[in-house]
Every structure is written in structure tokens, then in C-alpha cells.
DOLUM-487608 format. One line per 4 residues: for each residue x, y, z of N, C-alpha, C. Coordinates in steps of 0.001 Angstrom, whole numbers, plus 500000, padded with zeros to 6 digits. Each point is the difference from the previous one (the first is absolute). Layout:
<sites>
X Y Z X Y Z X Y Z ~ ...
</sites>
This chain:
<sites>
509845 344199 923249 500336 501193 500784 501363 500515 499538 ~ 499868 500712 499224 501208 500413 498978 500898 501233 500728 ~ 500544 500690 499805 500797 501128 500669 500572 500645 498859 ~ 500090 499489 498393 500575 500821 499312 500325 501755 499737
500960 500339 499845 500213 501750 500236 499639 500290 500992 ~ 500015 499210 501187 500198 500439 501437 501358 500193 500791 ~ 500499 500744 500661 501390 500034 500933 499761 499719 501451 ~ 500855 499177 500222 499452 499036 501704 501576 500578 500322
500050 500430 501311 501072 499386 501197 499862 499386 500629 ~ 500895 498821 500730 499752 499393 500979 501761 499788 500602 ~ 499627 500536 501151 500913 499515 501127 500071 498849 500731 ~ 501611 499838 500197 499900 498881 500357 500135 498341 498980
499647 501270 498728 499725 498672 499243 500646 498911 499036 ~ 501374 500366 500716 500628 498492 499471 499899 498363 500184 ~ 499537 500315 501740 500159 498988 500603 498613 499721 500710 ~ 499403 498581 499952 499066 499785 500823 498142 500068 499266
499440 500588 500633 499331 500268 499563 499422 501456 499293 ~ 501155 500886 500149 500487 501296 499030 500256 499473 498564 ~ 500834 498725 500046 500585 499446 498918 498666 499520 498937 ~ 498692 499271 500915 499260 499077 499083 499256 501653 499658
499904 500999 500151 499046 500852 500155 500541 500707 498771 ~ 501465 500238 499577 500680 500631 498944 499956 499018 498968 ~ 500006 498865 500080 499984 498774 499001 498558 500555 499256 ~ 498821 499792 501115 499006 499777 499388 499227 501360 499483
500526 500683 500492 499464 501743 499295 500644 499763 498498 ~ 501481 499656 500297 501081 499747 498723 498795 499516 498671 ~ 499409 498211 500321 499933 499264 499389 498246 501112 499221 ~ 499426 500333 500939 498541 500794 499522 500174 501563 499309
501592 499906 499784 500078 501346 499275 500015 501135 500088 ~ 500807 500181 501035 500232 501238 501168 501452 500266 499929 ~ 500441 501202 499912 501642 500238 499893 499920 500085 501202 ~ 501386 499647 500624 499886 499284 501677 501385 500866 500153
499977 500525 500944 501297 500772 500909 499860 499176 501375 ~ 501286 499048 499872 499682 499640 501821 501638 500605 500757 ~ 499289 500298 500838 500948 500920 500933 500290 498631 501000 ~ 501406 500043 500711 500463 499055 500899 501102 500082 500379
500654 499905 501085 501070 499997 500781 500955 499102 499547 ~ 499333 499025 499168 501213 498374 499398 500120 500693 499044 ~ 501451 500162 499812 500061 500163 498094 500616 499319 499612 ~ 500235 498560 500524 500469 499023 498958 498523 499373 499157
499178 499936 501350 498707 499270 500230 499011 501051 498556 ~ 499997 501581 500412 499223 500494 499194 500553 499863 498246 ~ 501315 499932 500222 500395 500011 498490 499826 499570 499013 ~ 500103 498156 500943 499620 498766 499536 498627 500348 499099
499198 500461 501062 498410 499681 499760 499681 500501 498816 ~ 500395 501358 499959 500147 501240 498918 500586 499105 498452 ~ 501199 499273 500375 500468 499606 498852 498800 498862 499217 ~ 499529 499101 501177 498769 498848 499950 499173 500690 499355
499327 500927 500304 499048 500654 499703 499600 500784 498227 ~ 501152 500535 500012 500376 500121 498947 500365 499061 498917 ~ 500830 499052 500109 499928 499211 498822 498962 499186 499849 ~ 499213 500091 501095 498211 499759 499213 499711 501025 499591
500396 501133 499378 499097 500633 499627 499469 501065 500460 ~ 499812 500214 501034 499220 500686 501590 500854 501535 499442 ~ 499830 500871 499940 500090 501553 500392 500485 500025 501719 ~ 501086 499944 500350 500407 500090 501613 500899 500656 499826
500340 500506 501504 501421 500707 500658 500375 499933 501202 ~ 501620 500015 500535 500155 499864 501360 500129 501003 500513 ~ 499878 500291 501253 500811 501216 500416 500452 499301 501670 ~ 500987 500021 500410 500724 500219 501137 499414 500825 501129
499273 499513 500706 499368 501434 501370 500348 499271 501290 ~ 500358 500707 500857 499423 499804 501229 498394 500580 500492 ~ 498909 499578 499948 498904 500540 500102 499804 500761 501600 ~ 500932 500029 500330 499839 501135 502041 500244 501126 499230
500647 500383 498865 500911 500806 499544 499013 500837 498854 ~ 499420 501130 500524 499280 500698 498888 500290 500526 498812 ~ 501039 500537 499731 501062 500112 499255 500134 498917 498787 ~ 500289 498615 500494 499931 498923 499602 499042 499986 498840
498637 499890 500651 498973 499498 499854 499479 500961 498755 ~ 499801 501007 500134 500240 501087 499390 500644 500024 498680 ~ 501411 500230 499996 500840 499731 499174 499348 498863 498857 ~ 499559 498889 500320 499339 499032 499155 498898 499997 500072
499319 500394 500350 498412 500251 499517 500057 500863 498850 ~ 500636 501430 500198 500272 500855 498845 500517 499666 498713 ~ 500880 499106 500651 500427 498989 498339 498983 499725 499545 ~ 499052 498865 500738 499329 498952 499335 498889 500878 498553
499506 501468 501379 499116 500691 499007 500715 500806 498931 ~ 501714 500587 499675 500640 500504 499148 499586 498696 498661 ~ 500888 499249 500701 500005 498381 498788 498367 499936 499162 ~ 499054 499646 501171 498852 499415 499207 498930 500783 500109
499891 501507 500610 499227 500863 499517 498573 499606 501090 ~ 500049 499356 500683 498933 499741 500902 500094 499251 500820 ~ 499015 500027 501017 500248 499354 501747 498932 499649 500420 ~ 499321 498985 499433 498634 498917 500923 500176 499812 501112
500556 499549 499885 500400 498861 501513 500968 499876 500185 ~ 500131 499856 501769 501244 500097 500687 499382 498591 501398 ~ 500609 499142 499665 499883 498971 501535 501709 499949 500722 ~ 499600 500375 501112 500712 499684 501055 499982 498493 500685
501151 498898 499823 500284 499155 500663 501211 500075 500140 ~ 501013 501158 500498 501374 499703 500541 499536 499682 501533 ~ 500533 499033 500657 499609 500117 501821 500888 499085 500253 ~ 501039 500157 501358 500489 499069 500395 499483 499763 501456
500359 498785 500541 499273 499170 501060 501664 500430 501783 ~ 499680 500190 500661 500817 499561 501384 499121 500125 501335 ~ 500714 498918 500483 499870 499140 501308 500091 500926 501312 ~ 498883 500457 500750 500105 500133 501233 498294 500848 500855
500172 500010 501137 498817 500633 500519 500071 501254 500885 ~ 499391 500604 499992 499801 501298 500637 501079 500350 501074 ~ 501074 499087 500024 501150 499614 501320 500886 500478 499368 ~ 500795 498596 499157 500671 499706 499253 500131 500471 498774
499267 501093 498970 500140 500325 499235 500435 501666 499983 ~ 501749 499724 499717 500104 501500 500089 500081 500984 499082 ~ 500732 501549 500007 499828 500285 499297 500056 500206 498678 ~ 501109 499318 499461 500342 499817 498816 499117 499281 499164
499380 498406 500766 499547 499553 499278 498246 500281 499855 ~ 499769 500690 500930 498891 501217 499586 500147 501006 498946 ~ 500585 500548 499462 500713 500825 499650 499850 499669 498635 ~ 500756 498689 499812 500513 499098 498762 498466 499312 499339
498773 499753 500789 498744 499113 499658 499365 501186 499350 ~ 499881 500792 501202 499153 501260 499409 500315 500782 498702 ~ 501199 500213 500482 500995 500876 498413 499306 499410 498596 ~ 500239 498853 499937 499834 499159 499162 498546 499587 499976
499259 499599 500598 498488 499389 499689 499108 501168 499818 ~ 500128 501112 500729 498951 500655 499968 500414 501695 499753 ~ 501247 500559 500327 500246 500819 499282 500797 500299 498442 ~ 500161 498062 499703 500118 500018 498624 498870 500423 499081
499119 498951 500549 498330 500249 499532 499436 501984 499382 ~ 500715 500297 501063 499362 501328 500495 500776 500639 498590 ~ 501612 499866 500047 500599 500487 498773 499617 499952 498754 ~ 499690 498826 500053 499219 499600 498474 498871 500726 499624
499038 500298 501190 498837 500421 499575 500105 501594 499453 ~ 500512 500964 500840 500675 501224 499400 500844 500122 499518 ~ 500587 499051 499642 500877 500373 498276 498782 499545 499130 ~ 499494 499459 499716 499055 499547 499465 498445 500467 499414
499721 500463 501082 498283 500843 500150 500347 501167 498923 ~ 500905 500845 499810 499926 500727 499330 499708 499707 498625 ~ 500766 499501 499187 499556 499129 498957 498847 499626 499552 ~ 499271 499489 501310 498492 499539 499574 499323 500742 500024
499660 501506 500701 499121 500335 500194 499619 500550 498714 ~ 500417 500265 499112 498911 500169 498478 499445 499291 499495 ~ 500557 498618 500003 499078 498871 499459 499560 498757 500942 ~ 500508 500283 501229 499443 499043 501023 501376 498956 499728
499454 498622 501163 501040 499442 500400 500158 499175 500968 ~ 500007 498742 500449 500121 499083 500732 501399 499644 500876 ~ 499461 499882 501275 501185 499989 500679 499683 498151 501173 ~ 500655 499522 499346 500120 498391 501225 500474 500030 500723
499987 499893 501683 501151 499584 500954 500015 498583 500340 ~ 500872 499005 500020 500172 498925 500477 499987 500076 501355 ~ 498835 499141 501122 500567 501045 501493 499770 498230 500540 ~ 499401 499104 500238 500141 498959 501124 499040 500039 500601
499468 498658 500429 498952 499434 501105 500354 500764 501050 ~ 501596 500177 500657 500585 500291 501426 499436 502006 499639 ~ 499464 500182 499073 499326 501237 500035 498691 499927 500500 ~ 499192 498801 500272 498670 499922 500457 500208 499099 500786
501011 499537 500774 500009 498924 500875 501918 500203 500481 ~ 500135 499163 501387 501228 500072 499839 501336 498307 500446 ~ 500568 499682 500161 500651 499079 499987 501024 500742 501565 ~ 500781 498835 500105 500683 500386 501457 501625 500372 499309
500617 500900 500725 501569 500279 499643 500355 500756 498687 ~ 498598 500951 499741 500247 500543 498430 499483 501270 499865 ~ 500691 500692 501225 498887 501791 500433 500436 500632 498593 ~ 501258 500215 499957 499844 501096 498987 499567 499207 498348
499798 499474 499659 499490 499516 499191 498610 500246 499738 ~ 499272 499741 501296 498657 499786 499818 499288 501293 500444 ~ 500988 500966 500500 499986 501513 500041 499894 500732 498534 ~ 500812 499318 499489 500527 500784 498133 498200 499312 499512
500028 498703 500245 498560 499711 499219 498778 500595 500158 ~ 499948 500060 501443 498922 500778 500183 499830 501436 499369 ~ 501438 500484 500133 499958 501553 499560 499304 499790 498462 ~ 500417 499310 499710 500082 500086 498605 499099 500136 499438
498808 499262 500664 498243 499923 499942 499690 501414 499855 ~ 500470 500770 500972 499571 501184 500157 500800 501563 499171 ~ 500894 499299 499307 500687 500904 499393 499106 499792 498618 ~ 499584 498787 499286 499142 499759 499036 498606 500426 500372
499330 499975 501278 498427 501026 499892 500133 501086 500090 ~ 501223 500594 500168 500313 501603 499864 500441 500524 498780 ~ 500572 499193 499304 500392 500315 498337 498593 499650 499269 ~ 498980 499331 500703 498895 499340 498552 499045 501565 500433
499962 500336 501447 498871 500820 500443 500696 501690 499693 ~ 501125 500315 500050 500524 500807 499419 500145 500203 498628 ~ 500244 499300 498831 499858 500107 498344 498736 499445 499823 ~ 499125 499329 500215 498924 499641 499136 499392 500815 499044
499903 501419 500728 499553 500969 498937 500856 500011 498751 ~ 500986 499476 499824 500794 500278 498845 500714 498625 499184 ~ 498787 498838 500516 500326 499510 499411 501136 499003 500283 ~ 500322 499589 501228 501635 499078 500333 498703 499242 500853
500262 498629 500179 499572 499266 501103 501243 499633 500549 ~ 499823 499090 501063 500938 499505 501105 499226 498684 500646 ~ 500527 498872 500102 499966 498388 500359 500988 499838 500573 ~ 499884 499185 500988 500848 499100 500640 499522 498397 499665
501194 499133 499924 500136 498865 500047 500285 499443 501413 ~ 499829 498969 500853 500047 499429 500573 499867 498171 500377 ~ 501711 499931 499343 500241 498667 499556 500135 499049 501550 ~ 499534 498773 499805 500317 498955 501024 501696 499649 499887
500035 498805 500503 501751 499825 499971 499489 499371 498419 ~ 501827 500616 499353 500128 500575 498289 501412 498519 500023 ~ 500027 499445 498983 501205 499422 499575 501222 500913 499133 ~ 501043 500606 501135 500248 501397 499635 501388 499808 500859
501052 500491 498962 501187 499900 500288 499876 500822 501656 ~ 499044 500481 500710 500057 500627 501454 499528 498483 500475 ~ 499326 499544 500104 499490 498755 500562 501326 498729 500032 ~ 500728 499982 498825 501320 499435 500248 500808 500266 500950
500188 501768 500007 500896 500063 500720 499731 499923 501780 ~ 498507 499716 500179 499466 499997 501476 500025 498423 500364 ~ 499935 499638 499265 500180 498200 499823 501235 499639 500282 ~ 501092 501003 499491 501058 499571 500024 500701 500339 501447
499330 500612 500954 500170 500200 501293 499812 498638 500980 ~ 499472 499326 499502 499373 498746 501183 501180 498748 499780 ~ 499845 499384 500882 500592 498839 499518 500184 499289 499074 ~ 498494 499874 499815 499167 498717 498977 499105 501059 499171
500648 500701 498999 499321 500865 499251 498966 499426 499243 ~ 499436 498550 499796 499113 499615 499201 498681 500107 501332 ~ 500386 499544 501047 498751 500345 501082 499332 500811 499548 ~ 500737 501451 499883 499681 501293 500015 499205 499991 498693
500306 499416 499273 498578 499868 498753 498805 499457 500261 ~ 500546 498827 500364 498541 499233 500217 499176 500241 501218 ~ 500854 500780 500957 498951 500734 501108 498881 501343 498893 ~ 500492 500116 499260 499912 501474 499185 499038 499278 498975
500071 498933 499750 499040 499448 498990 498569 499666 500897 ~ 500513 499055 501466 498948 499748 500442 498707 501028 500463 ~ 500760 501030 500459 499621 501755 500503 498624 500159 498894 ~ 500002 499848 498837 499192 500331 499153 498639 498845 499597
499017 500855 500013 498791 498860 499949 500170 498985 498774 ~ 500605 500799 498975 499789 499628 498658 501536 498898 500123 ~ 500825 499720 500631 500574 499032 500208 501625 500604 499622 ~ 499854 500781 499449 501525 500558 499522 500691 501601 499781
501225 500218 499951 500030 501540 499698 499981 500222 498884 ~ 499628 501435 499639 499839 500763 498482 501439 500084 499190 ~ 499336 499509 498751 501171 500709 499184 500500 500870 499165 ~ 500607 500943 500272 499798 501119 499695 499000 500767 498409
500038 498988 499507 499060 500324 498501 498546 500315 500877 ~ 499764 499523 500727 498496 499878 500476 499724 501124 500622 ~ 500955 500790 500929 500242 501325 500441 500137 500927 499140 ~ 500695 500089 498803 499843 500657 498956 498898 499779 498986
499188 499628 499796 498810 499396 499016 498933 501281 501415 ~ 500077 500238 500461 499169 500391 501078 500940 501928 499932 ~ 500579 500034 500095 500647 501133 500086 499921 500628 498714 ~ 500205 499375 498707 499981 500515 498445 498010 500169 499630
499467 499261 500813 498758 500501 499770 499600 501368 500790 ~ 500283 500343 500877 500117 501087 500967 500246 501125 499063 ~ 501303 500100 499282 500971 500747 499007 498740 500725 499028 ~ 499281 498712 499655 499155 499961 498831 499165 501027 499881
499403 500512 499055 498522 500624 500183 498878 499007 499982 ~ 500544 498902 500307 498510 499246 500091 499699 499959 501268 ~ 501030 500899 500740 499278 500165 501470 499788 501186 500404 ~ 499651 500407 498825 499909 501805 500443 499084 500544 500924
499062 499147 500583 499931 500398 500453 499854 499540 501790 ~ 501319 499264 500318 500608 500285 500780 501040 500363 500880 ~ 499806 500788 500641 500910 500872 500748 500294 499894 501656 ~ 500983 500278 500990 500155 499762 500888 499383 498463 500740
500134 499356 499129 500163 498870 500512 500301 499284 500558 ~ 499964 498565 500830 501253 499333 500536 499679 498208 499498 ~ 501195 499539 499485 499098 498903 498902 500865 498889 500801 ~ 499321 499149 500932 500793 498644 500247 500282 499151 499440
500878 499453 499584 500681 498693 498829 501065 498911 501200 ~ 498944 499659 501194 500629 499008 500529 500212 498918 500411 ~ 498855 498501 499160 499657 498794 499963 499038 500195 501247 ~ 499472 500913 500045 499001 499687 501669 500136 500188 501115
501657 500293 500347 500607 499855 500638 499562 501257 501081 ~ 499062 501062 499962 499922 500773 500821 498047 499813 500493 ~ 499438 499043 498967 498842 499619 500273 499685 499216 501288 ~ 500965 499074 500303 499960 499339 500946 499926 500095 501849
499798 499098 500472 500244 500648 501657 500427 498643 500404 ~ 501118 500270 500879 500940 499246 500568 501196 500014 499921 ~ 501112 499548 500537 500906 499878 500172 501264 499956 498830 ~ 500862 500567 499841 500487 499864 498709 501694 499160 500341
500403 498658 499165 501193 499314 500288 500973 500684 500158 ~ 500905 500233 501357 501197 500669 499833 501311 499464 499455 ~ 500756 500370 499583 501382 499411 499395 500769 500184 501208 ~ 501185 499020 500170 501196 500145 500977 500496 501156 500242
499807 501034 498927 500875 501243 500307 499350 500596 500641 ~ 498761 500369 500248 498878 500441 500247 500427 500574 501781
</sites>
């Protein structure tokens, strides 16, 4: 599943599972623009990337920021003359419920998970619509299910579902599809840092390992191996999708282990 003389963006994608997703477009021969808020983190990658070999570039965005987003998308297609694919996995995670969650950090989930998404896609769509064009969102189980103490989060996920059947059912005629991903718990510098809230941050794994039928959490290659086929035309033909990648973990019925923080 090759990608050669293809141009990918991906947001988000220094870190996490943005990161395995730019690696592995990188490694199948895809000039890779990853957009990200780290620019020590994206630089790195860019530099990694490159002295394998890889055709990459960084750019610096805040993805709430259209402008931003914009600004480097237009690069990516000045530089390499074309725009396949664009996956969205910038998203950050905060703590609270329909009480307790105010406005800022509403504000701050959404900005970022789902009207980043949104940025990407119209800087973007234009580009494709002459030769078509694939668009990934990274969105979460808590988009088809939800967990306790994580509204705006699982607000941005859900949206997100629905911001991708409105981009696949709106361009199809021209050629762009639209997928969502929907990863179980990811071994992902966000999962550290929620771990790193509890006491006994290793609990918080192995509650997170037990959670899953298949006995453990994903690592991020496995989320991306699933997302770069999406990208592909070997799935051309599907569109508005919603693709679960979560050890089982939403197959089940019963009770799910809570962690101390919980």
C-alpha cells in the first residue's frame, strides 16, 4: 500500500498517534506536512523523518486558528503541488461534567478537537476537488459511547462523527471521502498525562489494559495501520464511515474497572 507522489497532512502529528500516522505515510512514500502545536516535538520528527529519506515538513499551527491552518495547508500544496490526504488527530483531553466544566475549558476542547478538524477540512477541500481526496478524522470510542467526568471531550467526539458524514455526503460527487477513526484507550503521550493525575499512575494502565477484551491498550502503529488504509484508494470505496479500532472494548456488556481518579 504505497502512497508514492502523494501529499498527506496530518494534524496533530508529532505526537501520539498523529506521530505513528506521519511516520508511516513517511515510510510508504508520501511527502508528509504535519501540522502541530509542539515545535520542538514537530521539528524533531521532521528532522527524523527526513534523514530517512521521507519528503516531510513542519509547520507550527494552532489548529482553533483558521488562519493557521490555512497558512500551511497552502504551503504544503505550493511545495509539493498536491493534496490527497489530510487526517486530523490534534485533540486534547479535560476533566469535568456538565457542572463543573466551565467555560474556558469548553471553549479550549472544542476549539481544538472539533473546530480544528473543521479548519483542516476547508483549507483543504479546495485542493481536492479536481482530483479527489481523502480526509481521516481521529474521533474516539467516547464518540459512540461515553465515560464519566469527560463532557466536553466526548462532546468534540461525537461532533466529530458528524462533521465527517457531512463532509463525505457533501463532496462525494467530487470525489473527497471522509472516515472517522475511533480508537480504544491509545498508548499516547495523552494517556500519560491522565495517568499522571492519580496517585498510582500504573493502576491507571492496568485498569485501562484490563477494560479491553483483548487484554491490553493500542499502540499507536495499530491506530495508524487502520487510518493510512482509510487515506488509501484501496478504500475507495468507502466513505462516511465510522471505523472502531478498540480491542472489543465497546462489544461488550458490563461494567467497566474504574481508576481512583474516577
Amino acid at each position: 500500500m504505497r502512497f508514492d507522489g502523494k501529499t498527506v497532512v496530518v494534524t496533530g502529528g508529532a505526537l501520539g498517534i498523529g506521530q505513528a500516522v506521519s511516520r508511516l505515510f513517511a515510510e510508504r512514500g508520501a511527502a508528509v506536512s504535519i501540522l502541530d502545536y509542539d515545535e520542538a516535538a514537530g521539528n524533531a520528527l521532521c528532522a527524523d523523518l527526513t534523514q530517512a529519506g521521507a519528503n516531510a515538513m513542519f509547520h507550527h499551527v494552532d489548529v482553533a486558528k483558521f488562519d493557521d491552518v490555512k497558512t500551511a495547508v497552502d504551503a504544503t500544496h505550493a511545495s509539493y503541488g498536491s493534496l490527497d490526504a489530510v487526517v486530523v488527530s490534534a485533540g486534547i483531553q479535560r476533566y469535568g461534567t456538565a457542572v463543573t466544566t466551565d467555560d474556558e475549558q469548553w471553549d479550549e476542547v472544542l476549539d481544538v478537537n472539533l473546530r480544528g478538524a473543521w479548519n483542516a477540512a476547508r483549507a483543504a477541500i479546495p485542493f481536492m476537488r479536481e482530483n479527489g481526496g481523502s480526509i481521516v478524522n481521529v474521533s474516539s470510542v467516547q464518540a459512540l459511547a461515553s465515560q464519566q467526568n469527560v463532557l466536553a471531550y466526548t462532546i468534540s467526539k461525537h461532533g466529530l462523527i458528524g462533521l465527517t458524514r457531512s463532509i463525505a455526503m457533501d463532496f462525494a460527487a467530487e470525489g473527497i471521502r471522509a472516515n472517522a477513526v475511533c480508537p480504544g484507550t491509545v498508548d499516547t503521550p495523552m494517556l500519560k498525562w491522565a495517568a499522571s493525575l492519580d496517585p498510582d499512575p500504573q493502576s491507571v494502565y492496568d485498569a485501562c489494559n484490563a477494560m479491553h477484551p483483548l487484554g491490553r491498550i493500542a499502540q499507536p502503529r495499530e491506530i495508524a495501520e487502520v487510518v493510512v488504509f482509510l487515506a488509501h484508494e484501496s478504500a475507495s470505496f468507502v466513505t462516511g464511515a465510522v471505523w472502531t479500532v478498540d480491542g472489543g472494548l465497546l462489544t461488550q456488556i458490563g461494567g467497566v474497572p474504574k481508576t481512583e481518579s474516577e
